[in-house]
N, C-alpha and C positions, 0 to 999 in steps of 0.2 A: 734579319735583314740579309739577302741575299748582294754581293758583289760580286760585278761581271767586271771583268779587265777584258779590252777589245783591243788587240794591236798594240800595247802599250810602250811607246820607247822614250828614252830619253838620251839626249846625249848634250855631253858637257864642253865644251869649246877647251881646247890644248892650253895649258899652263905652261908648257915644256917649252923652253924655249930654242931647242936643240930638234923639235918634232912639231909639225901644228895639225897632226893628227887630231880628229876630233876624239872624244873617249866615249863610246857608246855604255852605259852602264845598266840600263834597263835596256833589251831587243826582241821587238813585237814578242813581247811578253799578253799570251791568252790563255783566262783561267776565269772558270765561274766558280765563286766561294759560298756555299752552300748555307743555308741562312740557319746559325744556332751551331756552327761548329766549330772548333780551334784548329785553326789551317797554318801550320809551323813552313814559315820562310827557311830555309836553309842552305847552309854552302860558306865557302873559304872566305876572308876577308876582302872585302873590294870585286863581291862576286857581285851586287847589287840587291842583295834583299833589304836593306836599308833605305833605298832609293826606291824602292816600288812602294816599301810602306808610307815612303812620306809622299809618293805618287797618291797611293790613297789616302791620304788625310789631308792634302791638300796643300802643304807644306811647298811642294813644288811643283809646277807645271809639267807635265808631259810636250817632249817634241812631238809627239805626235801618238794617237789613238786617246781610246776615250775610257772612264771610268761612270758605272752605275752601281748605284744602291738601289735596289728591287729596281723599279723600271725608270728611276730619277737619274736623268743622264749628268752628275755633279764634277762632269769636266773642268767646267770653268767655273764653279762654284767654290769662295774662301771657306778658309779650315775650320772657321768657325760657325756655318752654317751648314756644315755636314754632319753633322751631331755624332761626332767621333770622339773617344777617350784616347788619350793619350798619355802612354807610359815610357820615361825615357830612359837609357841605364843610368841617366846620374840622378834620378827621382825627383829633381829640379824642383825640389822644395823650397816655398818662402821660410827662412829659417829665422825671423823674427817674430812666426806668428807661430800658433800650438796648433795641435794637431787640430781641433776642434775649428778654428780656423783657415787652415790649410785646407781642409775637405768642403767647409761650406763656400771657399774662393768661388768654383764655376758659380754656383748659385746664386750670388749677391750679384754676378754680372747678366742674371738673366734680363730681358728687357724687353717692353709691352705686353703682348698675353702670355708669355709664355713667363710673366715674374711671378714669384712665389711669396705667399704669406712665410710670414718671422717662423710662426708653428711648424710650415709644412716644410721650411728649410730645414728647423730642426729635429723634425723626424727624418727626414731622407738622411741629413750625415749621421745620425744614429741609425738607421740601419744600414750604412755604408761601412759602419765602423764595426757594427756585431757582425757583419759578412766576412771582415777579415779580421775578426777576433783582437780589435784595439779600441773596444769601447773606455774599458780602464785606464788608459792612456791619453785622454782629450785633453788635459789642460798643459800638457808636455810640449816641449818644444820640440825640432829637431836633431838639435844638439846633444837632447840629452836621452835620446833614444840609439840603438843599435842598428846597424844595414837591415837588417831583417824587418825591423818596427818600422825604418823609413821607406821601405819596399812596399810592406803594408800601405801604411797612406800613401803614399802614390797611386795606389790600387784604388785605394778607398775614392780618393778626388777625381780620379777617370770615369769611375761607374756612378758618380754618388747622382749624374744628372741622368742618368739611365742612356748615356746613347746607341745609337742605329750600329755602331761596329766598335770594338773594343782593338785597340793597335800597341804591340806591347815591341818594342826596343830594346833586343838584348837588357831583358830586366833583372835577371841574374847574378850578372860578369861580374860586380862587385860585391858578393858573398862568397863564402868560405863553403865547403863542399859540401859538409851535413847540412847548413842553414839553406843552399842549393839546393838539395834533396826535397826538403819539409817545405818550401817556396816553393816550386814548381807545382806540387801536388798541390797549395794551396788555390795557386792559378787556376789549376784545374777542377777544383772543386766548384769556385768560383764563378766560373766559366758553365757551369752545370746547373749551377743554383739561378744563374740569373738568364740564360738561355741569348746571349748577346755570342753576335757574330765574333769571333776574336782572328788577330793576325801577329802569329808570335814570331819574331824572327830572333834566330839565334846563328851560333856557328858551332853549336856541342850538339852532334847527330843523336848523342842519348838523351837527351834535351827534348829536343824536337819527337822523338820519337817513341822516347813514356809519356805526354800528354796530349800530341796532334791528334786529329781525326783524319786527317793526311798531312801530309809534307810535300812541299817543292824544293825541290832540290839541284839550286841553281849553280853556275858557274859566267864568270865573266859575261855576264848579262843577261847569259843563254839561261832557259828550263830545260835543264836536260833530262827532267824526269819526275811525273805525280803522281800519288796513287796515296795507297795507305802503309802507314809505316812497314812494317811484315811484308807486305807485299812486294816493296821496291826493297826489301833485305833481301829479299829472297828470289828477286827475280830485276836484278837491274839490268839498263839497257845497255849500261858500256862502262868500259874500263875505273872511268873518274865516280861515277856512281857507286859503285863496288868498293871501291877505297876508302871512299867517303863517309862510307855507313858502316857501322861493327866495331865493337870493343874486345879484344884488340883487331887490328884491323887485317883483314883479307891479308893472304900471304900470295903474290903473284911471282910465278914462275917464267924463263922463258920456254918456252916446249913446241914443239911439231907433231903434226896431226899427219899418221900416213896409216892408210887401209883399213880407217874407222876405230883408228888406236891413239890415244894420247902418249905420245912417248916425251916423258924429263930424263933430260941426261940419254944416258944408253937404255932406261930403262920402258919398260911399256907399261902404266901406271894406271890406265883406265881406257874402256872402250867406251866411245865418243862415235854413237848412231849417225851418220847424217854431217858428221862437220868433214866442209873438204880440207883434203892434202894441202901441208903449206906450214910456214912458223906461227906459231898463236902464242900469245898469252895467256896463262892457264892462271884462273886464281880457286886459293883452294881457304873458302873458311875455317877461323882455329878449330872448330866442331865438326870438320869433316872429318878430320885426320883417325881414322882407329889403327892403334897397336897391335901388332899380329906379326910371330915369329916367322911364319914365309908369307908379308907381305910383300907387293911387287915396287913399293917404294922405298927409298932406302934414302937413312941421314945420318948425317954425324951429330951422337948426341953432345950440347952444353952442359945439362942443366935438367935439375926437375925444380920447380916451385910450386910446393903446397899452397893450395887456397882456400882448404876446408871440402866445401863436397866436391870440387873440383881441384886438377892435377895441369898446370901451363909443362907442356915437355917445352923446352926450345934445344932446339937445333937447328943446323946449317947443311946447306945445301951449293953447290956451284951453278947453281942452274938460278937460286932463289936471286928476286930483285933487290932484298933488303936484307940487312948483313946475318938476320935472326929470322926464323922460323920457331912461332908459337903454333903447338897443337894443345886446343881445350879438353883434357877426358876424365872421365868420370875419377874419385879417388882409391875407388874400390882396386884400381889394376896395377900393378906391379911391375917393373921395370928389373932388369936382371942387376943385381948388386957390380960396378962392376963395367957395365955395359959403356961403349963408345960408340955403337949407334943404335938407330933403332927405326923398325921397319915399319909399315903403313901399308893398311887397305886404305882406300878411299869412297868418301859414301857417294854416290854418284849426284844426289840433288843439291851436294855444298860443291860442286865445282863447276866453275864457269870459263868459257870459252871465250877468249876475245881477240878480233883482229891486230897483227900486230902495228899495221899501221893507222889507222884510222881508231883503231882501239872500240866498235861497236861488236857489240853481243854477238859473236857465231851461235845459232840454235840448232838444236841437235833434234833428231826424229824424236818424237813422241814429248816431246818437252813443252811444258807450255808457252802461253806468247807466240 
């Protein structure tokens, strides 16, 4: 099921009572979600990916623009006649009932042609339950099951009536990190087996970006940026975008661009085709960074930390905007026993240009975008 967001905004009337500011939290937000794919909301807390998803499920009203599922304009259509699953972080389970019951809830509320025989209820949450591997689990409550198992049926009771979009609510945030790991990929399996439109919203960019088929990646209401994961890694359009994405995260310098030369500090660190003269922000990914004894960048070494096949150098710089500078390199390379700092080439596609005030993408000749 394809969904189109046309102009979508919303805005919330001031609580402040010191500001009667309105708080716009969704802003002409336009995006068509491509029917059969996992489309990850993403961005900082109170950016509004939360607030679109429940735009789309119907939960709340838009001030204004419109929402369709394939060509059905379900603006003003209740949540419950949008055949949408909903998955919420606190899995908002009935916890006097067992799973077996938990899952077949939607189903006992179906009503006129669309109610199901006793049989055909109990085949759909049997194969709702072997989708996410908790058929052995049916007469359990959820007390006496784990985050993981109650994640599970939550899953299970969203998809068990098969609907037109799947909408998942930071469904993670309350598991522990390996149980994180093996859950998402289960989502994602999920999501593949049963071929439903999905809208995962999170705020962990590695989250969003091992199982999306794209990402939005919003801020204070705005879309500042969609495409597909790899793609906006690799080619964001401004400053906040750049931040926001990579483990560990983009290392941004202050620097100046003079005579088609990146210069940090005193130093001249990379030529930069195309960007004019002027202060920029220079961000350089941990994996740009290479070790090289007359490289043209130079830092004061911290630190090395082994990480197995990879090597975090950090060190410091007067120019860097964060107190630490991580470079990610291979483990194979050797640092001088000894040594207090350490020099850098840099690879020219892990560094990005950005204005200093307005903070969008400067683009350099031959670069793409």
């Amino acid at each position: 099921m394809k969904v189109v967001l046309q102009n979508l905004t919303k805005v919330f009337p001031s609580r402040d009572k010191k500001s009667k500011d309105d708080v716009i939290a969704v802003n002409d937000f336009n995006f068509e979600i491509p029917d059969g794919k996992l489309i990850g909301l993403l961005g900082p807390s109170g950016c509004g990916k939360s607030t679109a998803l429940n735009l789309i499920s119907g939960l709340l009203r838009p001030t204004s623009g419109k929402v369709f599922f394939g060509d059905d304009d379900v603006t003003d259509l209740p949540p419950e006649n949008r055949g949408v699953g909903l998955v919420f972080q606190s899995y908002a389970l009935y916890p006097h009932l067992t799973v077996r019951q938990n899952i077949m809830f939607p189903l006992q509320n179906l009503k006129g042609t669309a109610r199901l025989s006793r049989e055909e209820i109990d085949r759909r949450v049997l194969e709702a339950a072997k989708l996410v591997q908790i058929e052995g689990l049916m007469e359990r409550k959820p007390g006496e099951m784990s985050g993981g198992q109650q994640q599970r049926v939550a899953i299970a009771r969203a998809v068990v009536k098969m609907p037109r979009v799947l909408l998942l609510d930071e469904p993670l945030s309350n598991l522990d990190a390996r149980l994180r790991l093996q859950t998402r990929e289960e989502i994602r399996r999920i999501q593949r087996d049963t071929g439903i439109t999905t809208v995962f919203v999170t705020h962990d960019q590695e989250e969003a970006m091992s199982i999306s088929d794209m990402i939005v990646v919003m801020k204070d209401g705005v879309v500042h940026q969609i495409g597909k994961p790899q793609q906006v890694y690799d080619d964001p359009v401004n400053l906040f975008v750049s931040k926001f994405l990579g483990t560990p995260p983009i290392n941004v310098f202050e620097g100046r661009v003079k005579g088609g030369a990146l210069f940090i500090g005193d130093e001249r660190v990379l030529d930069v085709p195309g960007a004019p003269d002027g202060p920029v922000w220079a961000g350089i990914r941990p994996e740009g960074f290479i070790p090289q004894a007359d490289g043209p960048f130079t830092c004061a070494l911290s630190g090395v930390e082994v990480m197995g096949r990879d090597v975090s150098v950090v060190c410091r710089h007067p120019a860097c905007a964060s107190a630490q500078i991580r470079a990610i390199v291979s483990s194979e390379i050797r640092l001088p026993e000894g040594a207090t700092s350490v020099r850098f080439s840099l690879k020219p596609h892990k560094v990005f240009l950005f204005e200093r005030d307005g903070e969008a993408r400067i683009r350099l000749a031959g670069a793409k975008g």
